[in-house]
VOGU-3710 file (C-alpha; in Angstrom, 3 decimals, decimal comma):
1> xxxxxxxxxx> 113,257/58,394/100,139  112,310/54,625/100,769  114,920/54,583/103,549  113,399/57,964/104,890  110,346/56,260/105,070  111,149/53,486/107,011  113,602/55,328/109,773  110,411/57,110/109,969  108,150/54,594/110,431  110,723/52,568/113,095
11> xxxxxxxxxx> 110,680/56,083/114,711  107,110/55,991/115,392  107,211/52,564/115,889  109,210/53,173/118,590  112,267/51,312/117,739  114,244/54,354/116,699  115,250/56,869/120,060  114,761/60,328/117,725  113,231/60,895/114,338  115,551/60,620/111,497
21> xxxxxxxxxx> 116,566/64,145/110,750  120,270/63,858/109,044  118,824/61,944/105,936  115,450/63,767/105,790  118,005/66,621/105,578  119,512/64,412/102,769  116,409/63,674/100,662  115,300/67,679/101,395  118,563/69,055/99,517  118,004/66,120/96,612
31> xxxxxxxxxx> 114,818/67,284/96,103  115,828/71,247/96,240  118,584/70,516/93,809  116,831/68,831/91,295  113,202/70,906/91,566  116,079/73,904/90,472  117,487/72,266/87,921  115,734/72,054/84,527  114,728/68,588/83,623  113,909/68,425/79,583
41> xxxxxxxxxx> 112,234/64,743/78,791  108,296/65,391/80,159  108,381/61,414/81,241  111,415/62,004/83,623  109,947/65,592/84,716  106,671/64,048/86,007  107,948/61,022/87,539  110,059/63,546/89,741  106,884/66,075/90,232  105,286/62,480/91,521
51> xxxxxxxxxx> 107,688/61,719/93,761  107,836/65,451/95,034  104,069/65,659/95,586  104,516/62,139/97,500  107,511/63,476/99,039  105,217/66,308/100,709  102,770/64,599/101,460  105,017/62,390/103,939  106,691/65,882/104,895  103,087/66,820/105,872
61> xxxxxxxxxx> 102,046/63,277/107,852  105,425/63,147/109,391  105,332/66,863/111,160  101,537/66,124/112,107  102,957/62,783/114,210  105,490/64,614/115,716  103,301/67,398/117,130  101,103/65,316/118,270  103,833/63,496/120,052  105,085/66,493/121,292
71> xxxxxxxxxx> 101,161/67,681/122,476  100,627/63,957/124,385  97,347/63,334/121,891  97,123/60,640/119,372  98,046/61,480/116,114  98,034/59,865/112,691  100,099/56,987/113,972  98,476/55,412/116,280  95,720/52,439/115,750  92,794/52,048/118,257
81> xxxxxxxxxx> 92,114/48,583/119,460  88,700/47,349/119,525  87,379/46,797/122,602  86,470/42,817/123,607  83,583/43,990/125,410  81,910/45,297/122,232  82,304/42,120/120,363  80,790/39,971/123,291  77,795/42,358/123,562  77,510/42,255/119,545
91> xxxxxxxxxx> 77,554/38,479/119,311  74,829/38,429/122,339  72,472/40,542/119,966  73,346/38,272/117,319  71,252/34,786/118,385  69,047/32,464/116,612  65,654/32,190/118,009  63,792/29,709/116,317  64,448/26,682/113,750  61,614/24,112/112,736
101> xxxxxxxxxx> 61,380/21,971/109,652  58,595/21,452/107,783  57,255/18,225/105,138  53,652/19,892/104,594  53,072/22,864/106,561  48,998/22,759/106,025  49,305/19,587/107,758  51,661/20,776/110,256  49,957/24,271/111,873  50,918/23,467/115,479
111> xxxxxxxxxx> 54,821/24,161/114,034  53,587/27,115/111,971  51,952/28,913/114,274  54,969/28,066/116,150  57,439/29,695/114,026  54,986/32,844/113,792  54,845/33,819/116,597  58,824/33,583/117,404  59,248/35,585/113,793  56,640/37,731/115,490
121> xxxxxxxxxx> 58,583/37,831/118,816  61,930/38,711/116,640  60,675/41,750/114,865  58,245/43,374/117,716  62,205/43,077/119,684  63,872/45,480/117,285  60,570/48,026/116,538  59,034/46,395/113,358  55,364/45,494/112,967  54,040/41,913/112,698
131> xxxxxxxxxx> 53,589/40,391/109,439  49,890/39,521/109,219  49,657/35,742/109,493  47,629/34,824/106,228  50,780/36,054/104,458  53,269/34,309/106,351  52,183/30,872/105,949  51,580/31,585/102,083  55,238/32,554/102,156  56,315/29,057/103,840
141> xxxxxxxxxx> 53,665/27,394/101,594  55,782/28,698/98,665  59,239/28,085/100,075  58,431/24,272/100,882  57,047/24,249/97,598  59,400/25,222/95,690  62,211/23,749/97,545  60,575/20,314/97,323  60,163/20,232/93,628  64,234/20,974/93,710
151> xxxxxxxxxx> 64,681/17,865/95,376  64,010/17,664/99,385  61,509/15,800/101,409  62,114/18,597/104,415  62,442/22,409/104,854  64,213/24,029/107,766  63,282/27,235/108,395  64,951/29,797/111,265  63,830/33,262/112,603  67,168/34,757/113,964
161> xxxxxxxxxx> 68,239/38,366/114,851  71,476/39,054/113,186  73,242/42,906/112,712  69,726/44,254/114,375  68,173/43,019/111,806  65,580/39,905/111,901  66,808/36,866/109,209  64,049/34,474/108,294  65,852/32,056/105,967  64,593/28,569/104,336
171> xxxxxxxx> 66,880/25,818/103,282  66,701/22,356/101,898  67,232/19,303/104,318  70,613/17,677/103,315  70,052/14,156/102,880  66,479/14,033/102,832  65,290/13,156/99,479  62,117/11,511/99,069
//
């Protein structure tokens, strides 16, 4: 059966000139002869009703290729490539818009209202509403915060558009401590 698969496989590969019919003939009268025979120990009877079912199941996949050879479609063999063109337009959507860093954003509003209006910019791109800005700079209030009492004298924050979606992600300076 393992060899049955794999003339198969070369055949739709295209390495073998017709599909291997003498030894799926073969494996066809093995697996007549001993589905008529009685088999008596249960572990031997269902290994052989699971390579039967498994059997048929190639059976099955195997015909379906071949039609669709025969029809000129793609069938179950064949693997569409993805197209460059949609991974170049993809990675254009992908882009990062905006990165500032901040020591003390109350002292720094020029670079906050900076960053607001490019996270504004981001999500008014793909449909979403504006985040009032009250809330905003509490949130980067509480990010430097909290990231300088882990250890960093600066905060970088960036406002890019990744998957359609708009990422607005904080992280610590490296190499920055106070």
């Amino acid at each position: 059966m393992r060899r049955l698969e794999a003339e198969y496989n070369m055949f739709f590969a295209g390495r073998l000139p017709k599909p291997p019919w003498e030894t799926r003939s073969s494996v066809d009268a093995l697996v007549k002869q001993y589905d008529r025979s009685h088999i008596q120990n249960t572990g031997d009877r269902f290994r052989f009703m699971t390579l039967q079912s498994r059997y048929a199941a190639f059976v099955d996949l195997w015909d379906r290729g071949l039609r669709a050879r025969e029809e000129g479609r793609s069938g179950p063999f064949v693997h569409k490539r993805k197209e460059p063109q949609v991974e170049a337009k993809k990675e254009a959507a992908d882009r990062i818009l905006h990165v500032t860093a901040f020591k003390n954003p109350i002292q720094e509003e020029d670079k906050l209202h900076t960053l607001y209006e490019s996270l504004v910019e981001a999500r008014r791109s793909i449909g979403e509403d504006a985040l009032p800005f009250h809330k905003f700079a509490d949130l980067v209030k509480n990010q430097v915060k909290k990231l300088r009492d882990s250890g960093s004298a600066e905060v970088a924050f960036r406002v890019a558009v990744k998957d359609g979606k708009v990422n607005f992600t904080a992280r610590a300076m490296k190499g920055t401590k106070e």
